[in-house]
ROKENU-272390 format. One record per atom (N, C-alpha, C, CB): atom name; chain; residue number from 1; x, y, z; residue in one letter. Coordinates in pm, whole numbers. Atoms other than C-alpha are relative to their C-alpha. Glycine has a CB too. Example, Ala and Ser with C-alpha at 12.3 -4.5 7.8 and 13.67 -1.06 7.14 Angstrom:
BEGIN
 atom kette  nr      x      y      z rest
    N     A   1     89   -119      0    a
   CA     A   1   1230   -450    780    a
    C     A   1     90    120      0    a
   CB     A   1    -99      3    125    a
    N     A   2    -82   -119     -6    s
   CA     A   2   1367   -106    714    s
    C     A   2    -77    109     73    s
   CB     A   2     41     46   -142    s
This chain:
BEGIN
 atom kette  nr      x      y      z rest
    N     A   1     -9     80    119    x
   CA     A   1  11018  14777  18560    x
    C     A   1     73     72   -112    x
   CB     A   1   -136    -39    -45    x
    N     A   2    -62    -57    109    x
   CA     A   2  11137  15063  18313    x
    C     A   2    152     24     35    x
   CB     A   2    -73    129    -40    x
    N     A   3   -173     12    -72    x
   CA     A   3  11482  15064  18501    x
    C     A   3     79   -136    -55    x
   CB     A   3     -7    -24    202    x
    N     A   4    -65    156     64    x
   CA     A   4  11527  14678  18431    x
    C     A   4     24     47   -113    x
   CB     A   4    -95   -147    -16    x
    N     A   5    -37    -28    173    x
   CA     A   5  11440  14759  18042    x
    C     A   5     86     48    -26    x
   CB     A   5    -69     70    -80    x
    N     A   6    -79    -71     51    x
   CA     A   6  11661  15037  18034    x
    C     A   6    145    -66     56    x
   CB     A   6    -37    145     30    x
    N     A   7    -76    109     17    x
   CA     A   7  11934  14844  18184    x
    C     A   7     24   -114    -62    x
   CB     A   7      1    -25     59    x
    N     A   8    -19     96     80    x
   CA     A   8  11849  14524  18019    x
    C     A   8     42     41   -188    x
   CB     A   8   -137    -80     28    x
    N     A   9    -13    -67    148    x
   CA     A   9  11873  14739  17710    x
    C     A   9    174     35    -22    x
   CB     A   9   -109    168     -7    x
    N     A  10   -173      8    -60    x
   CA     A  10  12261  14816  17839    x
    C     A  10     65   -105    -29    x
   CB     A  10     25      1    154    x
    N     A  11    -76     79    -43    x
   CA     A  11  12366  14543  17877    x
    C     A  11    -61    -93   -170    x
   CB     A  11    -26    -55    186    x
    N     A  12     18     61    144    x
   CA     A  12  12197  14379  17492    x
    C     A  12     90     35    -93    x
   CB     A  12   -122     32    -60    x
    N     A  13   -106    -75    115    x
   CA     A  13  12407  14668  17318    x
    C     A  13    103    -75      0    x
   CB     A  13     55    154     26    x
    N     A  14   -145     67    -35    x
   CA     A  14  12694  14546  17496    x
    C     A  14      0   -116    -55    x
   CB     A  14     38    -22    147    x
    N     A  15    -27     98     97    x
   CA     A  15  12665  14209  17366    x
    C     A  15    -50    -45   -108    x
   CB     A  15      6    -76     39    x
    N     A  16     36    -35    156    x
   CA     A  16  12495  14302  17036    x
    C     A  16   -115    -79    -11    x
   CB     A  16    116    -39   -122    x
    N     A  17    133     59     29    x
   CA     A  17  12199  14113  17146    x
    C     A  17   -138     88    -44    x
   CB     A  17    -32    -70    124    x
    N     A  18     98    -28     36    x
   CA     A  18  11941  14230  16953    x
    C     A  18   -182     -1     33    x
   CB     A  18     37    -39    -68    x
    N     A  19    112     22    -83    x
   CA     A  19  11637  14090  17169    x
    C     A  19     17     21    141    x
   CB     A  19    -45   -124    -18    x
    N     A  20     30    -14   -188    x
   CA     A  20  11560  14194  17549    x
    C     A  20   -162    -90     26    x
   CB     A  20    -31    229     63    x
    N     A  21     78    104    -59    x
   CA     A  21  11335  13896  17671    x
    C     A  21   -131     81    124    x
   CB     A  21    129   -113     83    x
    N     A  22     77    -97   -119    x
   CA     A  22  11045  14057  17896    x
    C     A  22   -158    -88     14    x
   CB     A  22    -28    207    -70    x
    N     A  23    119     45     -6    x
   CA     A  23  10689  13956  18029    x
    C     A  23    -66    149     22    x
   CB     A  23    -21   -119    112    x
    N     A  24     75    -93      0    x
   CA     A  24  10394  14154  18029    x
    C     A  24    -27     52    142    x
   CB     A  24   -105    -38    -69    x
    N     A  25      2     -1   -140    x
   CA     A  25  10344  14121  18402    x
    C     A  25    -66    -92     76    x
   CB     A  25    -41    104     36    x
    N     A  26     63     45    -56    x
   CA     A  26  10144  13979  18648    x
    C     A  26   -123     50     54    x
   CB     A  26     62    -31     54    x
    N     A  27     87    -35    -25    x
   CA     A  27   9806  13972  18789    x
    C     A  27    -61     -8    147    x
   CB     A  27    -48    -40    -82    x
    N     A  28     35    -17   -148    x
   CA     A  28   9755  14121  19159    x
    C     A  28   -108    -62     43    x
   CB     A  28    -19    127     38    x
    N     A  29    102     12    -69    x
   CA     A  29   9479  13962  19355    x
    C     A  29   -110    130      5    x
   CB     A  29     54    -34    122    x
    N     A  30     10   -101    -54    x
   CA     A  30   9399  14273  19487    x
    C     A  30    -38     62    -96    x
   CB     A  30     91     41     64    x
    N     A  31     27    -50     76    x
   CA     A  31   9362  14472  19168    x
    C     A  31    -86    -22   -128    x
   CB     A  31     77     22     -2    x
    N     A  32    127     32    114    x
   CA     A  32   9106  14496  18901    x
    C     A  32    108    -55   -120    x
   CB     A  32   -116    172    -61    x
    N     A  33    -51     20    179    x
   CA     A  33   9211  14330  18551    x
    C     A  33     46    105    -66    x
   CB     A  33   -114    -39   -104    x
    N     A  34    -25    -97    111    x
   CA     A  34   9147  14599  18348    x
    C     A  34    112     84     53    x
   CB     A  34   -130     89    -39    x
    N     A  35    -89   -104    -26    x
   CA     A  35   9348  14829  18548    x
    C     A  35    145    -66    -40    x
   CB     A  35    -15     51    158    x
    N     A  36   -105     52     52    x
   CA     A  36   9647  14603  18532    x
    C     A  36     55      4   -156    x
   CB     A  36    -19   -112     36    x
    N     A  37     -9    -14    169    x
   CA     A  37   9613  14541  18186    x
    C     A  37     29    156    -70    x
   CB     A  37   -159    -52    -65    x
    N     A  38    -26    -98     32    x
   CA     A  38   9599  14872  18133    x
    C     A  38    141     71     -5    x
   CB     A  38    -71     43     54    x
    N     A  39   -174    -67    -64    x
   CA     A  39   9916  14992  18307    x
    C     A  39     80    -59    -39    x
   CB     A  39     48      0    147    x
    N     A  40    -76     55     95    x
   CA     A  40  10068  14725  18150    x
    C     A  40     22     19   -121    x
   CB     A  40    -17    -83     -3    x
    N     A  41     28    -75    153    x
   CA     A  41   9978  14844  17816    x
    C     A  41    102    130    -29    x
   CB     A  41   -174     68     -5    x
    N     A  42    -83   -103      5    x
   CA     A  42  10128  15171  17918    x
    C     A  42    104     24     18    x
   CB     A  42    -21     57     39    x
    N     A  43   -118      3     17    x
   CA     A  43  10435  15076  18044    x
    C     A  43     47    -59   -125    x
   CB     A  43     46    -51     98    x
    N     A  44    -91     59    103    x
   CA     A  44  10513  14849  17746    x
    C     A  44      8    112    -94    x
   CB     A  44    -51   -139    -69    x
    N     A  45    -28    -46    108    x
   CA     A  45  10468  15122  17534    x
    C     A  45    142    102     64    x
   CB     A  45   -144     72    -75    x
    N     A  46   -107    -86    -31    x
   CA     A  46  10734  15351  17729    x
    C     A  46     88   -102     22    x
   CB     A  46    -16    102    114    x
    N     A  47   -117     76     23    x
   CA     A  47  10954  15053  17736    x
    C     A  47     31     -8   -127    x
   CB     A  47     -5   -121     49    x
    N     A  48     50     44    144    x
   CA     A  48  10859  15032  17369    x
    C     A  48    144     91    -46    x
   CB     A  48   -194     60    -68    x
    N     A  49    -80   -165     52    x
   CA     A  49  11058  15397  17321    x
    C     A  49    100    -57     85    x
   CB     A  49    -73    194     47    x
    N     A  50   -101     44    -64    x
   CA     A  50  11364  15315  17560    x
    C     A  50     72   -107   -111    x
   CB     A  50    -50    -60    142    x
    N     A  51    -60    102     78    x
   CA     A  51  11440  15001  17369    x
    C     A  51    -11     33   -181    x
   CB     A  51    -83   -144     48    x
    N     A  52     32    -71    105    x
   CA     A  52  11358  15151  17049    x
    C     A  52    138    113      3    x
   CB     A  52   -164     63     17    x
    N     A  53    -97    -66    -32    x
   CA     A  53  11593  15401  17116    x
    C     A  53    170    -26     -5    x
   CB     A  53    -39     17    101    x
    N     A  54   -125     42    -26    x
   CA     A  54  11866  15179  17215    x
    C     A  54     45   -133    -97    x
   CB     A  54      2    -29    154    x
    N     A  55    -53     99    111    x
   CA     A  55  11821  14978  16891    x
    C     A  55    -16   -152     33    x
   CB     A  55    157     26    -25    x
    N     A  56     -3    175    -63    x
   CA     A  56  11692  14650  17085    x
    C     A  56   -173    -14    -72    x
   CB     A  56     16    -29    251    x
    N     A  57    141     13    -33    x
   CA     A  57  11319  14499  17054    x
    C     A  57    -42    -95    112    x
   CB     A  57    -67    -38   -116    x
    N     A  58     41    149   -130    x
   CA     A  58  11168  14350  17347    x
    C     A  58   -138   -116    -70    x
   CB     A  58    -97     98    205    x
    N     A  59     85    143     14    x
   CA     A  59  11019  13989  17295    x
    C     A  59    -66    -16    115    x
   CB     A  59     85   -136    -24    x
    N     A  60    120     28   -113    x
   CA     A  60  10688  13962  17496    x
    C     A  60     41   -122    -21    x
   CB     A  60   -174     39    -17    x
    N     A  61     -1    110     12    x
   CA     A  61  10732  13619  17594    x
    C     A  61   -152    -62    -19    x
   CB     A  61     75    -40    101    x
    N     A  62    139     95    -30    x
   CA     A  62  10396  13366  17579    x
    C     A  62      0    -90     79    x
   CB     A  62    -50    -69    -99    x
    N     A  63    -11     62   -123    x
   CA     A  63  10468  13213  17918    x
    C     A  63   -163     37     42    x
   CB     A  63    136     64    104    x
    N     A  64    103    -54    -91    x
   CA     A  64  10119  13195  18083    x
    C     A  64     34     93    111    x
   CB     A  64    -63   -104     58    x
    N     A  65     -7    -50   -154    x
   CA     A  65  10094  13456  18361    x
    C     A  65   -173     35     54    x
   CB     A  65    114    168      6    x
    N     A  66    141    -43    -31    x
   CA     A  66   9787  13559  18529    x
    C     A  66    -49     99    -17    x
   CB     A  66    -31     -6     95    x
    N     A  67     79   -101     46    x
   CA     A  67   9776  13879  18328    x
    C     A  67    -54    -84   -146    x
   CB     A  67     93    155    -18    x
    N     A  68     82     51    122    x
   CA     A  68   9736  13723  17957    x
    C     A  68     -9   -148     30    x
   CB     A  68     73     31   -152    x
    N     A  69     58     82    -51    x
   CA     A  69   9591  13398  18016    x
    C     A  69     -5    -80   -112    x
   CB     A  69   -108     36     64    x
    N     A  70      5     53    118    x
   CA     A  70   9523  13306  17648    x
    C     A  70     28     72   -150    x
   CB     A  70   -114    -45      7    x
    N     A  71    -10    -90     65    x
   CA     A  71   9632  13372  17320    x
    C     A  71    -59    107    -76    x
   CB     A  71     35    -34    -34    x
    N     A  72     93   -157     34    x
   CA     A  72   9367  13625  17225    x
    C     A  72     62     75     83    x
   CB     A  72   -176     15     33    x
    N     A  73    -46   -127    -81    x
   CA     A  73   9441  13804  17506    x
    C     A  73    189     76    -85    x
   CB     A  73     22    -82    213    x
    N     A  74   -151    -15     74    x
   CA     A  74   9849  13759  17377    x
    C     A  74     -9    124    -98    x
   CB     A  74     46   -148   -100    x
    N     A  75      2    -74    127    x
   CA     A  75   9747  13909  17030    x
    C     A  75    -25    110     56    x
   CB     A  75    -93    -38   -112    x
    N     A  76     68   -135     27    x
   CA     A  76   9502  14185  17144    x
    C     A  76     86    113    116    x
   CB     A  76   -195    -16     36    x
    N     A  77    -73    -97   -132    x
   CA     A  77   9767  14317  17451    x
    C     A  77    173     16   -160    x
   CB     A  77     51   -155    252    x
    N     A  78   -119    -42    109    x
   CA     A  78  10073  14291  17107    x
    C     A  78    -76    142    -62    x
   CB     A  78     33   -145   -144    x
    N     A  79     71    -95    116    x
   CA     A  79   9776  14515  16910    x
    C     A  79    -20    102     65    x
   CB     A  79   -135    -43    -70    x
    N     A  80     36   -151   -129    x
   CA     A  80   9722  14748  17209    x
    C     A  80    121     71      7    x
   CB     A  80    -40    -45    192    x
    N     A  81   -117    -72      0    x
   CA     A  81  10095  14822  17238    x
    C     A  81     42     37   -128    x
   CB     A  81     98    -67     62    x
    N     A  82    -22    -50     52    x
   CA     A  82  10150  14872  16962    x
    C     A  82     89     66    -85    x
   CB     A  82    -31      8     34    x
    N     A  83    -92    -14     27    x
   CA     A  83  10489  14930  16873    x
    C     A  83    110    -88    -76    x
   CB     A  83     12     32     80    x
    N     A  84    -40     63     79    x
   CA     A  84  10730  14840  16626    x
    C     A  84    153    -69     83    x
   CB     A  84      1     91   -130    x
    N     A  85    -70     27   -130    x
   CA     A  85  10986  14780  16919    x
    C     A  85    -30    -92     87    x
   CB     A  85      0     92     68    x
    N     A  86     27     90   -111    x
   CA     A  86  10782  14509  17104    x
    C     A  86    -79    -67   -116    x
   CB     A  86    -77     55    156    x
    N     A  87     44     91    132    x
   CA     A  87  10749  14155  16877    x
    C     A  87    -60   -118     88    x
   CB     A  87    144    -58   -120    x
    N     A  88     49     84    -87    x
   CA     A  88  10561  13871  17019    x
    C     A  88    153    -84     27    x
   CB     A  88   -140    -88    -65    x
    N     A  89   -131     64    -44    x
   CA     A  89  10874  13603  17173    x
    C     A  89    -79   -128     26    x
   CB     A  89     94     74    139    x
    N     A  90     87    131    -54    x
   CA     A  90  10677  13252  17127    x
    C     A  90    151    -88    -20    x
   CB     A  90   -174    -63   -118    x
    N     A  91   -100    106    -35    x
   CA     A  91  10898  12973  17297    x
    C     A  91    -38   -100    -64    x
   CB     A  91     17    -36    137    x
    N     A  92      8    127     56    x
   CA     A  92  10998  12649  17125    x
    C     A  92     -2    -85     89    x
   CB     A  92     90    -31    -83    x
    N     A  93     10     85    -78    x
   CA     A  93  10852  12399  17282    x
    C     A  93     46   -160     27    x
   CB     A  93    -90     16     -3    x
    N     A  94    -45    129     25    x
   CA     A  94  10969  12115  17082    x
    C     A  94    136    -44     26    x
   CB     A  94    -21    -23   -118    x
């Protein structure tokens, strides 16, 4: 995943896009919540620095996935990362 960013981060400069579009992830069967959540937490923040770096911010989208589920979750996984590099990305629906 930090390969995409740092590419997708490449390729924003290049056309001066200022936002890199990203989701938080998904939610394995197989794996506990928290852990996910967690690791997700941790990569966004080292994507956080990459894109930060390269002068972009990534827009968490608010697409349901089966890691954040609702927007509490949304907010409290923006408040966990933490970074001034990763802005919420809510889609217009209208």
């Amino acid at each position: 995943g930090l390969k995409l960013v740092r590419d997708g981060c490449r390729v924003a400069q290049a056309y001066s896009a200022p936002v890199l579009l990203v989701l938080a992830g998904q939610q394995e069967a197989q794996t506990d919540y928290t852990r996910s959540y967690t690791t997700s937490v941790e990569t966004m923040r080292e994507a956080a620095r990459i894109a930060a770096e390269a002068g972009i911010t990534l827009g968490v989208e608010n697409v349901r996935t089966s890691l954040l589920g609702s927007p509490g979750e949304y907010a409290r996984y923006l408040a966990d990362v933490d970074h001034h590099a990763v802005q919420a990305y809510l889609e217009d629906t209208v």
